[in-house]
Structure formats: structure tokens, C-alpha cells
MMTF fields as JSON, N, C-alpha, C and O atoms, coordinates in Angstrom:
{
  "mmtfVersion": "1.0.0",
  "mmtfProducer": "UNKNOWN",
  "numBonds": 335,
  "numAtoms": 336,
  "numGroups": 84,
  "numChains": 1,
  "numModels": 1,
  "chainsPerModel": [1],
  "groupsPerChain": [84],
  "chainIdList": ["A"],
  "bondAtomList": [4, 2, 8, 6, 12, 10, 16, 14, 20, 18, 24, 22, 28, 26, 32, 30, 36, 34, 40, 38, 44, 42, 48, 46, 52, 50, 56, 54, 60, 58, 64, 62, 68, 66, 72, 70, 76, 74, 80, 78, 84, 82, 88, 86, 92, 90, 96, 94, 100, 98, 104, 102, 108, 106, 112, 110, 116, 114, 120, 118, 124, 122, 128, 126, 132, 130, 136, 134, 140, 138, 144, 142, 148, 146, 152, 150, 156, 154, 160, 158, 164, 162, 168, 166, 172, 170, 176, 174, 180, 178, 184, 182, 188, 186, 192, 190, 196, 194, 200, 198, 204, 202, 208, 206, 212, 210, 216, 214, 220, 218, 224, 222, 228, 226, 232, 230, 236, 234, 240, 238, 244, 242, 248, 246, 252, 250, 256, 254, 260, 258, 264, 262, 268, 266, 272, 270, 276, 274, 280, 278, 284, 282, 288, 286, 292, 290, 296, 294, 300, 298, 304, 302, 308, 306, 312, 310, 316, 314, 320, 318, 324, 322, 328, 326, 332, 330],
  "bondOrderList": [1, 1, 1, 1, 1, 1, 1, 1, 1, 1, 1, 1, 1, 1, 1, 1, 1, 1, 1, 1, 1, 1, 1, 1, 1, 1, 1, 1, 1, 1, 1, 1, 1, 1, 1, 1, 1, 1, 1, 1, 1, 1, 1, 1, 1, 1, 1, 1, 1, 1, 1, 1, 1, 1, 1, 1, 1, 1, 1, 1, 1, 1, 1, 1, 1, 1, 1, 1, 1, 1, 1, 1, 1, 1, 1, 1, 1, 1, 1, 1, 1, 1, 1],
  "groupList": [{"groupName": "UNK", "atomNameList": ["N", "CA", "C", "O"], "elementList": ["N", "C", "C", "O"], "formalChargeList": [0, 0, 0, 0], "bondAtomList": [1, 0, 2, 1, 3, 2], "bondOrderList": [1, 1, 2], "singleLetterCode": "X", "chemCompType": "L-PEPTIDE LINKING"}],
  "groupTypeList": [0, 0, 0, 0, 0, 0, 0, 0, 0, 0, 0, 0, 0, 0, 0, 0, 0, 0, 0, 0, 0, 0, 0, 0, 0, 0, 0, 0, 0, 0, 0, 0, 0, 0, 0, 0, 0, 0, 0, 0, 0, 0, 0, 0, 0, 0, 0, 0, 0, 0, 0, 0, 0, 0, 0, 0, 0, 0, 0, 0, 0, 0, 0, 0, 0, 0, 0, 0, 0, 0, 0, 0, 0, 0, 0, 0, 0, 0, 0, 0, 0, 0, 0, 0],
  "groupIdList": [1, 2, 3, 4, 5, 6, 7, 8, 9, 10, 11, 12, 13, 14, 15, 16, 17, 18, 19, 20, 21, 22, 23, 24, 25, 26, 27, 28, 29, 30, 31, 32, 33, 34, 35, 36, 37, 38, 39, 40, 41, 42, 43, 44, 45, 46, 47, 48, 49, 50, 51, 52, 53, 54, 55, 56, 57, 58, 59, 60, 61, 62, 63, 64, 65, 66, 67, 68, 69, 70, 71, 72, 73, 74, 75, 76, 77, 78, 79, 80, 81, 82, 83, 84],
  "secStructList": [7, 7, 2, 2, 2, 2, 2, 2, 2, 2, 2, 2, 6, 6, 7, 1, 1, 7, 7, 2, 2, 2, 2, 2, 2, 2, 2, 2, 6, 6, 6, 7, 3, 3, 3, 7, 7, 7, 1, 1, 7, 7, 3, 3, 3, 3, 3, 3, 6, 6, 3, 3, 3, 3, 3, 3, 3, 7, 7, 1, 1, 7, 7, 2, 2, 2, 2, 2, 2, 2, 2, 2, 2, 2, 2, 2, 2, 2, 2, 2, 2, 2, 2, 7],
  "xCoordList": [9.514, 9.961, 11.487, 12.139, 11.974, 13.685, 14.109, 13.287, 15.361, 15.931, 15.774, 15.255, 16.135, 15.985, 14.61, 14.592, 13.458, 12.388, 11.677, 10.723, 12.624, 12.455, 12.76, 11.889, 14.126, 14.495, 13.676, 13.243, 13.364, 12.518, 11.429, 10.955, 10.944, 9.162, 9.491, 8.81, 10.773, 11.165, 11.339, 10.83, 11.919, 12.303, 11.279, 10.95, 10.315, 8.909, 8.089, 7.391, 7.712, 7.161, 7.67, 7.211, 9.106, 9.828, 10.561, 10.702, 10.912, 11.791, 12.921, 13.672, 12.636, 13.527, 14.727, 15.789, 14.642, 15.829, 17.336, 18.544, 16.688, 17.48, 19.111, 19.196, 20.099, 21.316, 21.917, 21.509, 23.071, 24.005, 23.845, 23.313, 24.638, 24.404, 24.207, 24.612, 22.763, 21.393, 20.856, 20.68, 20.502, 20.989, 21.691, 21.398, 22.722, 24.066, 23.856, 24.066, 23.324, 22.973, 22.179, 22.283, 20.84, 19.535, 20.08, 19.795, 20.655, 20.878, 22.024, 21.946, 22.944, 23.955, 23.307, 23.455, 22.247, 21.652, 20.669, 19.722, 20.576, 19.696, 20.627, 20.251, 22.11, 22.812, 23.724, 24.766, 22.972, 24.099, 25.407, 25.873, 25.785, 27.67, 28.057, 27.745, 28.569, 28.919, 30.674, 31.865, 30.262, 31.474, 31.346, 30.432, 33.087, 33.45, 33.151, 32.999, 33.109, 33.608, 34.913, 35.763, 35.192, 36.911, 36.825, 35.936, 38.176, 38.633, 37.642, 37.582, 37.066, 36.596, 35.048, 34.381, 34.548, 32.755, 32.693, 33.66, 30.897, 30.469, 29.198, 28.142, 29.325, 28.145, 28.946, 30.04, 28.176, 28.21, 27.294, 26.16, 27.763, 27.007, 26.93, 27.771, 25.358, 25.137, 24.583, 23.51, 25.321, 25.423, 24.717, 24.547, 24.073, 23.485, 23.144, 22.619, 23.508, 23.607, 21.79, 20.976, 21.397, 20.352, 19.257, 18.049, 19.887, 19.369, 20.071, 21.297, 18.939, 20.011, 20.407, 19.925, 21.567, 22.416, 22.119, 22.107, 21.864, 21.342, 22.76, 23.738, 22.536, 23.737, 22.973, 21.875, 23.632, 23.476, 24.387, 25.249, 24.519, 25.287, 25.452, 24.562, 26.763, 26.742, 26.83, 27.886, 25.482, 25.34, 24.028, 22.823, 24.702, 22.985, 22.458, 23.044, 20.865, 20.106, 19.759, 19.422, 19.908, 19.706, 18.069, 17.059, 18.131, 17.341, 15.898, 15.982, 14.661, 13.57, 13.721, 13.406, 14.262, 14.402, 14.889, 14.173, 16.273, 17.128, 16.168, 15.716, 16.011, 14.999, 13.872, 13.774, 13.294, 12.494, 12.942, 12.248, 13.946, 15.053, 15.552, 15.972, 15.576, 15.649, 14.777, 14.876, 13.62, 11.85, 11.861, 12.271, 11.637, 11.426, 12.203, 12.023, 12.975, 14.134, 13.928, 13.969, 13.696, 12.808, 11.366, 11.019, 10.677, 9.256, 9.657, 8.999, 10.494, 10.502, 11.437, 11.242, 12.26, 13.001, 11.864, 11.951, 11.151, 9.978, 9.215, 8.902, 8.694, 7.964, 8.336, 7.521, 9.834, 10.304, 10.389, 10.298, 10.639, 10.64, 8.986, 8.538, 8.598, 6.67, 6.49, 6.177, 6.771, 6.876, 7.762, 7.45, 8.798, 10.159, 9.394, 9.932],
  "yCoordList": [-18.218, -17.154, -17.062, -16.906, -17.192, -17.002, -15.44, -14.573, -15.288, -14.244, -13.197, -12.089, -13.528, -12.711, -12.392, -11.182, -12.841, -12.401, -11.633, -10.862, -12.164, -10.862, -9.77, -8.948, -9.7, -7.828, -7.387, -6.236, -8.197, -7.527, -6.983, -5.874, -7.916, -7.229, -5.728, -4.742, -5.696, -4.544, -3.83, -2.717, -4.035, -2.62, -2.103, -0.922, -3.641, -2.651, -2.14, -1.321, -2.34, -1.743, -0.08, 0.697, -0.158, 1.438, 1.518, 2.469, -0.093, -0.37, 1.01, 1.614, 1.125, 2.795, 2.145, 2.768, 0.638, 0.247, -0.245, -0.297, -0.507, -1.22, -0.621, 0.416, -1.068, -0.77, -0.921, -1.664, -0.062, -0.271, -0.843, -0.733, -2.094, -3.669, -4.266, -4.869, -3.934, -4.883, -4.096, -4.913, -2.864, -2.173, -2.689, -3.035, -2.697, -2.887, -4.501, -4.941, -5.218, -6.63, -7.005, -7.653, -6.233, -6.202, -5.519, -6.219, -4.531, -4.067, -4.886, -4.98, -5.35, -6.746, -7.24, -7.284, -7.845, -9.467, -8.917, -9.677, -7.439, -7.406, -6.734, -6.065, -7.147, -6.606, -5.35, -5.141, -4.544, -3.244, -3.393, -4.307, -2.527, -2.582, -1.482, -0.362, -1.47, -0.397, 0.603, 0.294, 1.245, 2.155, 2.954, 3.553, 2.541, 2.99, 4.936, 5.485, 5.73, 7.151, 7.439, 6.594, 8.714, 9.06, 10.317, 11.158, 10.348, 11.649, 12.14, 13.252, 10.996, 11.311, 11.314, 11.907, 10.465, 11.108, 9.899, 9.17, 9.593, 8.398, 8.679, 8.809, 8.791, 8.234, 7.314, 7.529, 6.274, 4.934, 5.208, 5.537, 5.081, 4.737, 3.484, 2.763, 3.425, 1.908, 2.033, 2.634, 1.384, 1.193, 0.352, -0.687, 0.313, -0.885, -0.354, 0.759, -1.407, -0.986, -0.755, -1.545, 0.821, 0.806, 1.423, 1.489, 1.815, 2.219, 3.22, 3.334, 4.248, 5.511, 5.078, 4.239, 5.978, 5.142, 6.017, 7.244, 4.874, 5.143, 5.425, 4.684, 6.918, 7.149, 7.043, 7.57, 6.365, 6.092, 6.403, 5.524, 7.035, 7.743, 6.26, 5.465, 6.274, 5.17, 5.668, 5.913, 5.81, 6.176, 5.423, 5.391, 4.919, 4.259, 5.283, 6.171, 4.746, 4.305, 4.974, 6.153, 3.815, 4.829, 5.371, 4.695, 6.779, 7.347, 6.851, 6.307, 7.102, 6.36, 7.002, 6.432, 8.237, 8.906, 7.248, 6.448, 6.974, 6.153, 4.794, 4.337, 4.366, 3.193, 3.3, 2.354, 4.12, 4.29, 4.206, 3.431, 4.82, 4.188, 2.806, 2.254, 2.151, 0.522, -0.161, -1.216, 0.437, -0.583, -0.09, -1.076, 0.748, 0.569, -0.123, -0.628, -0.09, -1.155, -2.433, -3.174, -2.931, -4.091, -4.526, -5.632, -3.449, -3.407, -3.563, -4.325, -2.974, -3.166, -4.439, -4.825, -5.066, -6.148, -7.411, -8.512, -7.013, -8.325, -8.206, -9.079, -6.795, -7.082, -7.475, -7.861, -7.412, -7.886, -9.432, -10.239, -9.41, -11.635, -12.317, -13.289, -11.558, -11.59, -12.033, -13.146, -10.798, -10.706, -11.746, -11.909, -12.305, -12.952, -14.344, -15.387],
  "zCoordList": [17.806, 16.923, 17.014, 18.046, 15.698, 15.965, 16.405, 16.704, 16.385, 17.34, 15.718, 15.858, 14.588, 13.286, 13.485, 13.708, 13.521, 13.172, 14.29, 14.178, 15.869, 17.212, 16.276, 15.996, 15.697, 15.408, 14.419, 14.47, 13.429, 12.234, 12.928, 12.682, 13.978, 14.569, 15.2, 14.918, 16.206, 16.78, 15.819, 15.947, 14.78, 13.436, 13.266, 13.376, 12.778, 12.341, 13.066, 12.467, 14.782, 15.64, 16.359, 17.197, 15.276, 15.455, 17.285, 18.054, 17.425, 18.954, 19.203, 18.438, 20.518, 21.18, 21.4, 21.412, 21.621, 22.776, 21.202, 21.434, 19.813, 18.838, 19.014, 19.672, 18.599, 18.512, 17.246, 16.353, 17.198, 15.946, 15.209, 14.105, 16.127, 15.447, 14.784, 13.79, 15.988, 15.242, 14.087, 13.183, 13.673, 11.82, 10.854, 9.709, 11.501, 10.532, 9.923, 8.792, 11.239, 10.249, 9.398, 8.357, 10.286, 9.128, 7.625, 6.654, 7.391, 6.398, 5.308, 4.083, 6.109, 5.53, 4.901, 3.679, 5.62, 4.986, 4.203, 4.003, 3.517, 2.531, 1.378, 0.416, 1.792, 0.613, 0.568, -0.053, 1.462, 1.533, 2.154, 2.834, 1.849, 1.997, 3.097, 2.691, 4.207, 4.986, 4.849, 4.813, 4.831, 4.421, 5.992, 6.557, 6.432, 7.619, 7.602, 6.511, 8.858, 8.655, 8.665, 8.942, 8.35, 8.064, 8.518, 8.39, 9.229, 10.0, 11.633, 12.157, 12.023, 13.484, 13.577, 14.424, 12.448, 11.958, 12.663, 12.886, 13.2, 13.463, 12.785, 13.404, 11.267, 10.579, 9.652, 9.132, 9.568, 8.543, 7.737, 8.086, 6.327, 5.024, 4.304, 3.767, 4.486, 3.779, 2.526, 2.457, 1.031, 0.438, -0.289, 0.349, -1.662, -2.619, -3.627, -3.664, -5.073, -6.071, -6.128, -5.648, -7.003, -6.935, -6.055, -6.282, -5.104, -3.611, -3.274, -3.254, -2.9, -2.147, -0.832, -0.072, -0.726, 0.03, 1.752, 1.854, 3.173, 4.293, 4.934, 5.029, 5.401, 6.808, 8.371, 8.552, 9.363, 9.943, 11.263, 11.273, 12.076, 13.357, 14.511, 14.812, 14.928, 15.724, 17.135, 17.719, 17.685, 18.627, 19.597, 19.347, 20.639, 21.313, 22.417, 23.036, 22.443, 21.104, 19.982, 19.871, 18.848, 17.71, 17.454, 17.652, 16.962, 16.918, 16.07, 14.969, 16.703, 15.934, 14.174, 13.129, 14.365, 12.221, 11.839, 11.236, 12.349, 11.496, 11.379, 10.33, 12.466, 12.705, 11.457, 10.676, 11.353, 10.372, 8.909, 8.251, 8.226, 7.175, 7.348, 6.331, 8.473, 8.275, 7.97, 7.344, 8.444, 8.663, 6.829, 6.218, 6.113, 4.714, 3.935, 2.827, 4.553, 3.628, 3.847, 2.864, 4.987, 5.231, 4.717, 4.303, 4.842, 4.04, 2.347, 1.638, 1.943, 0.543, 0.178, -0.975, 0.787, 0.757, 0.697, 0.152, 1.205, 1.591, 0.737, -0.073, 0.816, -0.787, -1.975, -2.813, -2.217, -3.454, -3.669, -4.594, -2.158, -2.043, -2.307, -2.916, -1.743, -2.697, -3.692, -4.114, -4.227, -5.636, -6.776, -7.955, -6.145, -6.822, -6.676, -7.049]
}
């Protein structure tokens, strides 16, 4: 099993231990755009045309809420490659 398809299983098994990071990439490689915080915030907003847009607190570990806003975005990313 490659190291991509380790994190997808942890996303979708709702992993306690996931980090920043490892979010911020899964969500990259399905297109969204991260927009830094301003003036002292540590939430990141991820971005895509089409998609409401996921904030995300950079704090470890990230919380199972946020984790759960990644795993659907993954669930629906896959379903669309299904489908395509």
C-alpha cells in the first residue's frame, strides 16, 4: 500500500493522530487552493471553484469535526472519478 493511500484510509477511518499537513495535501491534490490567515488567525481556508469553501485551524492534532470535512471531500472526489 503506498504512503497516499496509508492517509486516505486514516482520513476515512476518522485517524486522531492526522496533522496539518497531511489535510492540506489531501485537499491540494483534489484542487483546492489554500488561503493563508491574516492578522494572527490560524485558520486556513481551502478553496474550489464550486465547493464551499473548508476552514481549517492549524493546530495538532487536528480535530476529528475537521477530519470529517476532509473524509467527504475525499468521498465525493472519488465518487466523481467513478463516475468520469
Amino acid at each position: 500500500m503506498s504512503k497516499w493511500d496509508k492517509l486516505l484510509t486514516r482520513i476515512m477511518e476518522l485517524s486522531n493522530d492526522l496533522r496539518f499537513d497531511e489535510l492540506k495535501k489531501v485537499l491540494e491534490s483534489y484542487g483546492y487552493v489554500v488561503k493563508q490567515p491574516h492578522g494572527g488567525s490560524s485558520h486556513y481556508v481551502f478553496r474550489k471553484a464550486g465547493c464551499s469553501p473548508i476552514t481549517i485551524p492549524k493546530h495538532e492534532p487536528i480535530k476529528k469535526s475537521y477530519v470529517l470535512l476532509v473524509k467527504d471531500v475525499v468521498e465525493r472526489e472519488e465518487k466523481s472519478n467513478e463516475d468520469a
